[in-house]
N, C-alpha and C positions, 0 to 999 in steps of 0.2 A: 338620019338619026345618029348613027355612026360619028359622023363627023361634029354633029351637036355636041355630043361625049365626049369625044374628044377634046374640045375648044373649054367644056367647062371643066375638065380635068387640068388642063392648060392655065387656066385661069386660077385654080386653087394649087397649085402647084406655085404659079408666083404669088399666090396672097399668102399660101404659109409660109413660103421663103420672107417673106416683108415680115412675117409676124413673131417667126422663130428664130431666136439667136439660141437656144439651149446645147448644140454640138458644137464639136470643134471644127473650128477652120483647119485645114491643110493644105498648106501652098494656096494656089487660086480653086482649089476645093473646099466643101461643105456639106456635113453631114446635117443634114434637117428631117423633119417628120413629116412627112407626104400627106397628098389629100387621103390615102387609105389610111392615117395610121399608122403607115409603118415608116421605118426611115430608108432613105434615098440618096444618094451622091448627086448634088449640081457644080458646074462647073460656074465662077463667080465671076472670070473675066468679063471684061466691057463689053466684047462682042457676044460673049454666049449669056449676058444676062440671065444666068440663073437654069441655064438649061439642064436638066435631066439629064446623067450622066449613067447612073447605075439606079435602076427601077426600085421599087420597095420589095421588099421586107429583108435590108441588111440585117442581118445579123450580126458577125462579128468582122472586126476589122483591126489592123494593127498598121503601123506609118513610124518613115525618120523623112528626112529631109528629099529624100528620090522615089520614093514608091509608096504605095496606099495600097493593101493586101486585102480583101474581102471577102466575106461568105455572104451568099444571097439565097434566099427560098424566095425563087419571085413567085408572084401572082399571075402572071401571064403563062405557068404550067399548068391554068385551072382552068378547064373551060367553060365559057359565057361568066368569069369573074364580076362585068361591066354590069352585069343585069341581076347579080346578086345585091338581097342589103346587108346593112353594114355586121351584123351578128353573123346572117350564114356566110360572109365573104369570111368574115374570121374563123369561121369554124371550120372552111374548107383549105383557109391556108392552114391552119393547127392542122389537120387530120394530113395532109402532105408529106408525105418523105421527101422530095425533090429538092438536094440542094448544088449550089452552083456556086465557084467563084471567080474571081476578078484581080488584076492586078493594074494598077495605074502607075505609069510611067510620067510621073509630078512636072519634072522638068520639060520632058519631051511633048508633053501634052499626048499622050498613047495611053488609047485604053485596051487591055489585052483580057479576051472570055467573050462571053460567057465558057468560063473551063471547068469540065470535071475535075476529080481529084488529081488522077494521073495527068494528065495535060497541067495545071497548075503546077504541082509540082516539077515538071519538068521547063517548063517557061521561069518559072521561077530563078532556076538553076543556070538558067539560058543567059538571063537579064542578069546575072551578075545580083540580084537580091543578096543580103547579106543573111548567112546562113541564122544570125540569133533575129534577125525580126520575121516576129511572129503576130500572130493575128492574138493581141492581149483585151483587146477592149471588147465589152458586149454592149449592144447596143441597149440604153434605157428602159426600154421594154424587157431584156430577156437577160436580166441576170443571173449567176451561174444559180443562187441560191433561190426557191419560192419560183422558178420560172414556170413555164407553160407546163401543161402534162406531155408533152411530145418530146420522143426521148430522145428527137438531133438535139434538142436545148439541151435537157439536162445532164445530157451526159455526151460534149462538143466533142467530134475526133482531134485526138490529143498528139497527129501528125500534124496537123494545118493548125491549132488553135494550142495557142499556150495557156492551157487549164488551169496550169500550178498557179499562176498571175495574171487571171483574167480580172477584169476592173470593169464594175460599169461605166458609162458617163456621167461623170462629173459636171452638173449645173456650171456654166459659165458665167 
């Protein structure tokens, strides 16, 4: 049964990827809306067709030409997610403190995390990241203004996430 889940998760992962152009591409990166709902990193090259790089529920992200910065409240902090429906899956990712981030190494094709805060910032610092890119974009769902009631949204820590110029996505 397990595996059933699995394969038809699999499946609506590349039929939204087919179906969604609304994020931006980055490098051979792409942000899309997952079969949950929430948005997700695949990787667009030929061989990883489309594969799942960083799980759902991105939150915010920021990128130049060498690294993709992330904050993620995954879903896989919740347990038996799989067997939730779709209102209480949402309501137990909202009700979650847990968040986590990521840093992608574009060029190198390296994914670094899941990292707490101190570990990011430190890898950060590691990978030569340029100290002004910051995580400015929110994802779709969770703009800074009218967002969720949960207060990692609306009030993002303002070490990792540049508040001042935070931007939703912009329809492509």
């Amino acid at each position: 049964m397990k595996n059933f889940k699995i394969s038809i998760l699999l499946f609506l992962t590349i039929f939204v990827i087919a179906c969604n152009d609304n994020y931006p591409k980055i490098g051979h990166y792409k942000l899309i809306q997952g079969p949950m709902s929430g948005v997700c990193l695949v990787d667009t090259t030929e061989n990883k067709n489309g594969i799942m790089i960083i799980d759902e529920h991105i939150l915010f992200y920021g990128y130049n030409s060498d690294f993709i910065l992330l904050n993620q409240k995954p879903q896989d902090s919740i347990k038996n997610i799989i067997d939730l429906n779709q209102k209480e899956r949402k309501r137990k990712i909202d009700a979650n403190a847990f968040n986590q981030f990521y840093i992608v190494n574009i060029k190198k094709s390296l994914r670094y995390g899941p990292l707490n805060k101190k570990q990011y910032l430190k890898i950060k610092n590691e990978l030569g990241v340029p100290e002004k890119l910051k995580m400015n974009y929110s994802t779709l769902e969770f703009y800074i203004e009218g967002q969720r009631n949960d207060v990692n949204y609306k009030y993002p820590d303002s070490d990792v996430i540049d508040v001042g110029n935070l931007k939703g996505n912009k329809i492509r």
